[in-house]
N, C-alpha and C positions, 0 to 999 in steps of 0.2 A: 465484444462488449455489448451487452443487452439494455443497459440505462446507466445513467451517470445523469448524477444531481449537482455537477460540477460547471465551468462552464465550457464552450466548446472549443475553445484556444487550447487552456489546461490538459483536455481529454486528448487532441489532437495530438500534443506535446508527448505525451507519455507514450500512444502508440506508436507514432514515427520514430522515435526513439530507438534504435538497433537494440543497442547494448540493452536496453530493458526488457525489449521485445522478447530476447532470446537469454534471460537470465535462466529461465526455467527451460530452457530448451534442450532435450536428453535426459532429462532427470524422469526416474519412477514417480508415480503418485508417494510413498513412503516418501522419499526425499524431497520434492515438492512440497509436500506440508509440511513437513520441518525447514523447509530453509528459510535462512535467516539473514546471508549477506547479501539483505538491497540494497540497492542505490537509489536513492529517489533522482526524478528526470529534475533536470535545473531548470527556473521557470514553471514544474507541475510536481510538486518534490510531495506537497499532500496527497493529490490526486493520485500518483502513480505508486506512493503507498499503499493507500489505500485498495487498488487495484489490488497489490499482491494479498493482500489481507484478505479480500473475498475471494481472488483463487484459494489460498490456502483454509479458509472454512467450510469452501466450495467439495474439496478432495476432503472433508474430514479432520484438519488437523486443528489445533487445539489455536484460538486466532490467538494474534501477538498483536499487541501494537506498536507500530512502526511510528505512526504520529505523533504517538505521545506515551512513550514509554513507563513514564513513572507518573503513578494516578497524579491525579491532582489533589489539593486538599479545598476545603473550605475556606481555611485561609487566604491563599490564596488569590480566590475568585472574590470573596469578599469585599478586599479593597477597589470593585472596577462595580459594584453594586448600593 
């Protein structure tokens, strides 16, 4: 991990994490940036999205979002402004 604008409990959370650690672990770059079944860590479930998100933009694949999969609208947001 080179920076995280997270904080450092969250970031903690995600890497200690086995089963996250090792989600990508054996896979080619090709499958890598396609993959798609994460878990987010309990406790770091953005963060550790997020994580995978910049691996996989990182290798070239086309980013997904994990966080928030269906855009938002204006609507939406509107009623908290």
């Amino acid at each position: 991990m080179l920076s995280s604008g997270d904080t450092r409990d969250h970031l903690q959370a995600a890497l200690d994490d086995r089963r996250f650690r090792g989600a990508l672990r054996g896979l080619g770059w090709e499958q890598a940036r396609a993959f798609r079944a994460v878990d987010g860590v309990t406790g770091a479930t953005l963060t550790s999205l997020a994580i995978i998100e910049g691996i996989e933009r990182r290798l070239g694949g086309m980013p997904h979002s994990y966080r928030f999969p269906e855009a938002i609208t204006v609507d939406e947001v509107r009623r908290y402004f």
